[in-house]
C-alpha positions as CSV (number, residue, x, y, z in Angstrom):
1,X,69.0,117.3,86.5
2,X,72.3,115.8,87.4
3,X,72.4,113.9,91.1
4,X,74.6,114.9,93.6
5,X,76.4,112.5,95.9
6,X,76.1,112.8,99.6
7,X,79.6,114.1,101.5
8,X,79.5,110.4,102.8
9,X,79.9,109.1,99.6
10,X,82.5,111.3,98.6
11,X,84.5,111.1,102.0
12,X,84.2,106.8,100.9
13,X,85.8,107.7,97.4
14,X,88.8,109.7,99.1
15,X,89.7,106.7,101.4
16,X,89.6,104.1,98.9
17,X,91.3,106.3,95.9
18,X,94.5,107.2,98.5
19,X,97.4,106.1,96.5
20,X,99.3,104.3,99.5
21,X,99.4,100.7,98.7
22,X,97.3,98.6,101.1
23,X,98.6,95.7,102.2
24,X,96.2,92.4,100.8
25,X,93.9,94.5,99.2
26,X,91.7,93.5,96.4
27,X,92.9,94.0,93.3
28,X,89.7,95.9,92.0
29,X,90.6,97.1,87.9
30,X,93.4,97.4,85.9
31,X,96.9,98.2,87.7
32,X,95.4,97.5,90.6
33,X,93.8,100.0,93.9
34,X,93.1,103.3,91.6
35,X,95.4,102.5,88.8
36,X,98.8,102.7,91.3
37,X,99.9,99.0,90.2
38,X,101.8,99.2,93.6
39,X,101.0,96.7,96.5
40,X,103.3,96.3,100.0
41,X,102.1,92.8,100.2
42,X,104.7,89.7,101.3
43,X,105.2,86.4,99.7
44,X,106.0,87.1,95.9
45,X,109.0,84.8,94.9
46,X,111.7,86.3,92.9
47,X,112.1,83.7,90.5
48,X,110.3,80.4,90.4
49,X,109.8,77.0,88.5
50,X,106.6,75.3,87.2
51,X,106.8,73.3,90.1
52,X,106.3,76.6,92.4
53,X,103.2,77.6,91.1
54,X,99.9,77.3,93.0
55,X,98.2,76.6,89.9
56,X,98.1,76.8,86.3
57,X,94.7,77.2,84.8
58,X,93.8,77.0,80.7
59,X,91.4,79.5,79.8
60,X,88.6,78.7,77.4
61,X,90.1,81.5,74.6
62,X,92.8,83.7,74.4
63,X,93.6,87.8,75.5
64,X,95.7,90.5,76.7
65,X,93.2,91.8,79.7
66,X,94.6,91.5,83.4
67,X,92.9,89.5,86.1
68,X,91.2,91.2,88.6
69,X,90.2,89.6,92.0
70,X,87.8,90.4,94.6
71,X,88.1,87.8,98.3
72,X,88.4,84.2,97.0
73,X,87.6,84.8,93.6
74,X,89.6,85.7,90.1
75,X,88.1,87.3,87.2
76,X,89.8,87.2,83.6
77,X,87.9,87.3,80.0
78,X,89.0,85.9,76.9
79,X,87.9,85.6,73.4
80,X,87.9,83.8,70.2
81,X,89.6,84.7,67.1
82,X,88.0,83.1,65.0
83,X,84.2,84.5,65.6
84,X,84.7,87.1,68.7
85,X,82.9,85.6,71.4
86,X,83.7,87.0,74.0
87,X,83.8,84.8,77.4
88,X,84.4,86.0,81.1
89,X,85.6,83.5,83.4
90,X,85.5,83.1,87.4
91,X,88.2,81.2,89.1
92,X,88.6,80.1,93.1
93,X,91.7,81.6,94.4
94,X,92.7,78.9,95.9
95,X,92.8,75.9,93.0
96,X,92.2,78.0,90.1
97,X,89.2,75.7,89.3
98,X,86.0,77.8,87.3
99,X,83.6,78.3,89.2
100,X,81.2,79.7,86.3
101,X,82.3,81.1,82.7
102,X,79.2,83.6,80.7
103,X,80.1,83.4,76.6
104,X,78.7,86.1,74.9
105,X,78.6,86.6,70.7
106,X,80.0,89.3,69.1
107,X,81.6,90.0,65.5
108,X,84.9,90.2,63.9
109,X,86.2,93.0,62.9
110,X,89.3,95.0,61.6
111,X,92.2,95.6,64.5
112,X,95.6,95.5,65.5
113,X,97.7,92.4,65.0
114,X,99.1,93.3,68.8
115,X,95.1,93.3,69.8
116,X,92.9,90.8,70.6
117,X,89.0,90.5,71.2
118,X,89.5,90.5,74.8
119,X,92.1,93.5,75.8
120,X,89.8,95.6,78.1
121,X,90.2,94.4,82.1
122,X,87.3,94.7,83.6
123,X,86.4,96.4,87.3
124,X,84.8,94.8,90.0
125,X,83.4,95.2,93.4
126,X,81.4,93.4,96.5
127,X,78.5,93.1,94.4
128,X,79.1,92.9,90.7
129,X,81.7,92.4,87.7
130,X,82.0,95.3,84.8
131,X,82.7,94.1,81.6
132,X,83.5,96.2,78.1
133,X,83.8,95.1,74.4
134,X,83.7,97.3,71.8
135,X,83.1,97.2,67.8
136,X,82.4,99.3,64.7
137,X,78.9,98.7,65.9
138,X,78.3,98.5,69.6
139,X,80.1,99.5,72.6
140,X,79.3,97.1,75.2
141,X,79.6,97.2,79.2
142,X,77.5,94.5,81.2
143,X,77.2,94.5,84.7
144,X,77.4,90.9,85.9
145,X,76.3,89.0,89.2
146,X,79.7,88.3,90.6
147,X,78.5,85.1,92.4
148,X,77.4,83.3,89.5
149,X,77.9,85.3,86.4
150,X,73.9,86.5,85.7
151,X,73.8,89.6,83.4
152,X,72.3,92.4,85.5
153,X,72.1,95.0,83.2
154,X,73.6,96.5,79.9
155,X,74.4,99.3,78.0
156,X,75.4,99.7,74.6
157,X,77.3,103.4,73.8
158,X,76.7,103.1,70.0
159,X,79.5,102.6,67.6
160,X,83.3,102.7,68.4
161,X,85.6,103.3,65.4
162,X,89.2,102.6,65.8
163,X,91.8,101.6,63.4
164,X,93.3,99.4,66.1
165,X,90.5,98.1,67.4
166,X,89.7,98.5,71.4
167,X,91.4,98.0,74.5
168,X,90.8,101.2,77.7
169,X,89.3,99.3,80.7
170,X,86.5,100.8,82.8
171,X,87.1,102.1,86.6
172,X,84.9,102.7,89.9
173,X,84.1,105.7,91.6
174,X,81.8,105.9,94.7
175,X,78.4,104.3,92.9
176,X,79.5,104.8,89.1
177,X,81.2,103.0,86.4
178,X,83.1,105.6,84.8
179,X,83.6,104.5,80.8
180,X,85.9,106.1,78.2
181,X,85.0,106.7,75.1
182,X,87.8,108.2,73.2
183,X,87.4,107.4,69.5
184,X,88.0,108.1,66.0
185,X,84.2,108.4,65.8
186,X,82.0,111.0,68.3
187,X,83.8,110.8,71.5
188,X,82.9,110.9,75.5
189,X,82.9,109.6,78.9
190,X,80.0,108.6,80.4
191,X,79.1,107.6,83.7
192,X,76.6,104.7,85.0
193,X,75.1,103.7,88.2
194,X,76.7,100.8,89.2
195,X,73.0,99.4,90.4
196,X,71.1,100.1,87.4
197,X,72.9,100.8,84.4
198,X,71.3,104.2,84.1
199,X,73.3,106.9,82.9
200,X,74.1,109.2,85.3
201,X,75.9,112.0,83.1
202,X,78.0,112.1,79.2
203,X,80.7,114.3,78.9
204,X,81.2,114.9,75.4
205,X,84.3,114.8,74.3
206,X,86.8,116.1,71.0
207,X,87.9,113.7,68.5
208,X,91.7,113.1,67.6
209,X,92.8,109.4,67.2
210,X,91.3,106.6,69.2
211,X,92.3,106.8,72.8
212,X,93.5,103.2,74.5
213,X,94.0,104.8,78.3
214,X,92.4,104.1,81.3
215,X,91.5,106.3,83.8
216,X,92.8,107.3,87.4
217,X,91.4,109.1,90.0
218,X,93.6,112.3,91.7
219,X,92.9,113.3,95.1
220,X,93.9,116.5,96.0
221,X,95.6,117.8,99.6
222,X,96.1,114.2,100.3
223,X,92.4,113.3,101.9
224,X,90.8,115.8,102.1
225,X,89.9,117.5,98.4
226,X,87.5,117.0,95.9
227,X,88.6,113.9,93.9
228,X,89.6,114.5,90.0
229,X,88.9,112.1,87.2
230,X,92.0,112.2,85.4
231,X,92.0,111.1,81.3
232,X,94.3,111.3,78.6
233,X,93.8,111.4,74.7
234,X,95.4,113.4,71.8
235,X,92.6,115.9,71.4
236,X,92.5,116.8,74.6
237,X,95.8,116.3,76.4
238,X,95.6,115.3,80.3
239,X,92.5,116.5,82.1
240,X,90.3,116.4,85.0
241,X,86.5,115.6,85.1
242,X,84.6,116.2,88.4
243,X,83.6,112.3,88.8
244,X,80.0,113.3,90.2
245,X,78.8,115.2,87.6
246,X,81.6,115.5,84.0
247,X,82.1,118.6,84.2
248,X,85.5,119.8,82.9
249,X,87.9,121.4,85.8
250,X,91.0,121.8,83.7
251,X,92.4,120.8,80.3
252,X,96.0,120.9,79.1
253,X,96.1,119.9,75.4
254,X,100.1,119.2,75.6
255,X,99.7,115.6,74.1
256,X,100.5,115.7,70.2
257,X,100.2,111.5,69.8
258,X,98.1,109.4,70.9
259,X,97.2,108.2,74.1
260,X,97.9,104.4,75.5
261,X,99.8,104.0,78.3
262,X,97.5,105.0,81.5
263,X,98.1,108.2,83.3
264,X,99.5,107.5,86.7
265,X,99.6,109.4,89.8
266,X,103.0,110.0,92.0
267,X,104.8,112.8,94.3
268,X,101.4,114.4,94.0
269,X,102.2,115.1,89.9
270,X,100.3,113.3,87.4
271,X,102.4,111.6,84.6
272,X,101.2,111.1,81.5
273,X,102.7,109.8,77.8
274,X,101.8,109.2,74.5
275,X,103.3,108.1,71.3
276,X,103.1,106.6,67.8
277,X,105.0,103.8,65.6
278,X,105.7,101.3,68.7
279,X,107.9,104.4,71.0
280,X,107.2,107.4,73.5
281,X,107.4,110.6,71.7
282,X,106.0,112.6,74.7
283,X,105.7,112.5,78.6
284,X,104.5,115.0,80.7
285,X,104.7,115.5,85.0
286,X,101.7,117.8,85.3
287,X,100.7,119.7,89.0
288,X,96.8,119.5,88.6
289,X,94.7,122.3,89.0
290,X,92.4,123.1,92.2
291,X,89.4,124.7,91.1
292,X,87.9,124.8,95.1
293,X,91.7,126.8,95.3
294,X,91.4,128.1,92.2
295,X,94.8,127.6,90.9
296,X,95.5,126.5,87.6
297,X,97.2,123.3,86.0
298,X,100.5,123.5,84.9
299,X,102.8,121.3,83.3
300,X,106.2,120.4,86.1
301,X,108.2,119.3,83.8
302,X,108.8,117.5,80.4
303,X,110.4,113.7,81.0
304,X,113.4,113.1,78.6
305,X,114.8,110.4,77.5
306,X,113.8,107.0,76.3
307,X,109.6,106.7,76.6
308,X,106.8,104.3,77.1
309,X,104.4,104.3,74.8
310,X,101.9,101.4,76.0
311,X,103.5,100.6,79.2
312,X,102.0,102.5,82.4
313,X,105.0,103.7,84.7
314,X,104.6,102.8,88.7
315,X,106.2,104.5,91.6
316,X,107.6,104.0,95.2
317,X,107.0,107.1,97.0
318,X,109.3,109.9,95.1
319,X,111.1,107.2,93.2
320,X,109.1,107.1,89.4
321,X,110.4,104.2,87.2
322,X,110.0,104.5,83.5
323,X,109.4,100.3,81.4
324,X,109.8,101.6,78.2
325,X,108.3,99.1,75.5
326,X,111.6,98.2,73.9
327,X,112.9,97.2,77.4
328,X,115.0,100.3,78.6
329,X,113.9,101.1,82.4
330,X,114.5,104.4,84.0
331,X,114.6,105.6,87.7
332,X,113.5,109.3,88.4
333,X,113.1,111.4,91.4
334,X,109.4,112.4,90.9
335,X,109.5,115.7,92.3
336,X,112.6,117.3,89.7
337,X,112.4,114.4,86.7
338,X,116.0,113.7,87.5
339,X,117.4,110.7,86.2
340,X,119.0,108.5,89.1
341,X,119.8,105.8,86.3
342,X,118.5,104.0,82.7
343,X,119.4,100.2,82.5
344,X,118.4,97.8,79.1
345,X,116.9,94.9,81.0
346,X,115.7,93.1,76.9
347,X,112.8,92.2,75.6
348,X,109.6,93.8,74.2
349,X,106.6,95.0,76.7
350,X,103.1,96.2,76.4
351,X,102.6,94.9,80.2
352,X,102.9,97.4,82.8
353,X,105.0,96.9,86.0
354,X,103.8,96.2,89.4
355,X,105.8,96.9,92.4
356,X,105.8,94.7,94.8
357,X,107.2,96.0,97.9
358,X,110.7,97.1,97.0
359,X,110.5,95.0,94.0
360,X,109.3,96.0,90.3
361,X,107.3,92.7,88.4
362,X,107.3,93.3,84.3
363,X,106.1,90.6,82.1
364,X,107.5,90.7,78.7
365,X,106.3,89.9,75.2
366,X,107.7,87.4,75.1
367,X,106.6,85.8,77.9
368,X,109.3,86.5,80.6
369,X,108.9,87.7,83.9
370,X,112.0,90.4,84.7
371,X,112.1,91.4,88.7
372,X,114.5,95.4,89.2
373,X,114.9,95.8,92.8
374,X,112.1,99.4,93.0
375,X,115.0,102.0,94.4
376,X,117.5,104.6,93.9
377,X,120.1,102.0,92.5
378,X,120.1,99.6,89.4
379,X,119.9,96.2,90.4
380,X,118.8,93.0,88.1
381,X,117.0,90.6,91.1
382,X,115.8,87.9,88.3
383,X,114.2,86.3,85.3
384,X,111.1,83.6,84.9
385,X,110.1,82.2,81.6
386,X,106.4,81.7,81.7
387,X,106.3,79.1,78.6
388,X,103.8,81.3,76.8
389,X,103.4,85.1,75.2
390,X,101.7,87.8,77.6
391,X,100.8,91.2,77.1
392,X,98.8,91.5,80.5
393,X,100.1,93.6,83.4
394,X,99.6,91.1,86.9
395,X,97.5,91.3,90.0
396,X,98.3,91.0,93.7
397,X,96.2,90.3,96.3
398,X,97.1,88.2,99.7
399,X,100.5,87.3,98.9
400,X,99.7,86.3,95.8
401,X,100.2,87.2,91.9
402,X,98.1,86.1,89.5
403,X,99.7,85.9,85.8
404,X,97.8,86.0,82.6
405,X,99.6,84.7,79.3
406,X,97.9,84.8,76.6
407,X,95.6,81.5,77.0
408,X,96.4,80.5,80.8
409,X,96.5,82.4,84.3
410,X,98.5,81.3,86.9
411,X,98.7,82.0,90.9
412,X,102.3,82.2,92.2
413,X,102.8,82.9,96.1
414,X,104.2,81.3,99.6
415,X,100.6,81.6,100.7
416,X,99.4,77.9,100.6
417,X,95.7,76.8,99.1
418,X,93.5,75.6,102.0
């Protein structure tokens, strides 16, 4: 029998899954306070020197996962190519000194040259740090102490076949760790008790092409609907999962490609891409279905032009900007899909953009840090070199950002260390 949560629980969920921007919040899983990658925080310089930053810290292997950071504390996980131990570090916010680092053995195995044995960000809350891994063999997510790094449970999903290897992160919803598990192999989502481990329900799912997306949760009639579990992947387009129990609300297999960039939610729409040989090929502004309403999904629109493909896009209110990986960004009204303008700003992304109060952050490739002022109107604010190759979308929290390159993280901020 499946468990039910208590309208408590759920009323929790809806508060902390509104897709305003908080200002100083933690910065909890990938992109940041359910998937928005938007923050209305102070204190983020435009451009900087070495000399600016708070600190610069070597990690003990390399990645493409984001930090994530909960109070005083940063969380990043790294691996080594040449065995695939994986390793999760915790640094101090303030210094960047580790405070404790878990290693944990794995295998090598066949992926992407763009990929690396630690691509999946992990999730955290009050209490504990979620960590996946995945190979042909074994698809890993720990639950670790977040104090001092003990393992407090595991679970291992069986095997997870993907020509490219691995990379969607987990998420949190009211007392679960929800886990996708879109694969070339026998697919699902499956959801665990964030206390336990236990499984609290699998939703099995159709196999077309490994999936690379992560998650976000839509909440409908602002605060005051049921949440949705939103997921993307080629065999079944974008759809919504009731969160408490994985049954399937609404399906709309639109998405002919597969699935890496994250779906995103703005203007009340869900936006969703996918695409294949390094470019967009699709993009879709969905209005979700209702089932309490019982009103169907339909797709809003189709988005034109030039696509992401791996890069997640981020919004300010009605304003939906476009990073596509080949460095061509796009403004839209939300609402219509209108183009308000399309600028090449160079380079080569898999990063996803931040915005930063009226400011978008995109690290390139390359290793460059390019700031668009976030409104109606092109405007180039600055570039940062950051000495080193990234692939990792930022993190905010209290006036700071914390960068990940591929072997160091660095804090960058006007907030001063105590």
């Amino acid at each position: 029998m499946i468990a039910q949560f208590a309208p408590g629980a759920w009323l929790l969920l809806a508060l902390s899954a509104s897709v305003q921007p908080a200002l100083g919040q933690d910065w909890t899983r990938f992109r940041g306070p359910n998937g928005s990658g938007e923050t209305e925080t102070a204190g983020i310089p435009i451009t900087w020197t070495d000399q600016d930053y708070r600190w610069r810290t070597e990690l003990p292997g390399s990645g493409h996962s984001s930090p994530v950071v909960w109070g005083d504390r940063v969380y990043v996980t790294a691996g080594l190519d040449e065995d695939a131990t994986r390793i999760v570090c915790c640094l101090r916010t303030t210094d960047g000194g580790i405070v404790w680092k878990k290693t944990f053995p794995s295998k090598t195995h066949k992926k992407n040259n763009a990929n690396n044995y630690a691509a999946s960000t992990p999730a955290v809350d009050a209490h504990r740090l979620y960590v996946t891994w995945a190979t042909p063999e074994e698809y890993k997510l720990l639950a670790l102490d977040r104090s001092d790094g003990r393992e407090l449970w595991r679970c291992d999903f069986g095997p997870f076949l993907a020509e490219h290897g691995f990379g969607a992160s987990p998420i949190l919803a009211a007392d679960l760790v929800i886990v996708p598990n879109d694969q070339n192999g026998s697919s699902s989502v499956i959801a665990v008790e964030q206390a336990t481990g236990k499984t609290r329900w699998t939703a099995s799912r159709r196999t077309e092409k490994a999936a690379y997306s992560t998650p976000v949760l839509y909440q409908p009639d602002g605060k005051g609907g049921t949440p949705q579990l939103i997921l993307t992947s080629w065999a079944h387009g974008i759809n919504s999962l009731d969160p408490a129990t994985g049954k399937l609300n609404w399906e709309l297999p639109v998405l002919k490609f597969r699935c890496v960039g994250s779906p995103m939610v703005a203007a009340g729409l869900i936006f969703a891409a996918c695409g294949e040989g390094g470019g967009g090929r699709q993009m879709f502004a969905v209005r979700p279905g209702d089932p309490e309403k019982k009103t169907e999904a339909k797709v809003e629109y189709p988005v034109e032009g030039k696509l992401p493909y791996v890069v997640t896009p981020v919004a300010r209110g009605n304003l939906l900007f476009l990073w596509a990986d080949s460095g061509i960004v796009a403004c839209l009204e939300a609402p219509t899909g209108k183009t308000l303008w399309r600028e090449r700003v160079g380079g080569n992304f898999f990063c996803s953009p931040v915005r930063v109060a009226d400011r978008l952050y995109c690290v390139s490739r390359e290793g460059e840090v390019v700031v668009l002022a976030a409104a109606d109107q092109y405007k180039l604010l600055g570039k940062t070199k950051l000495g080193e190759s990234s692939q990792a979308t930022p993190a905010v929290a209290d006036g700071v950002m914390y960068l990940r390159t591929r072997s160091h993280v660095m804090a960058i901020g006007e907030k001063k260390p105590l």
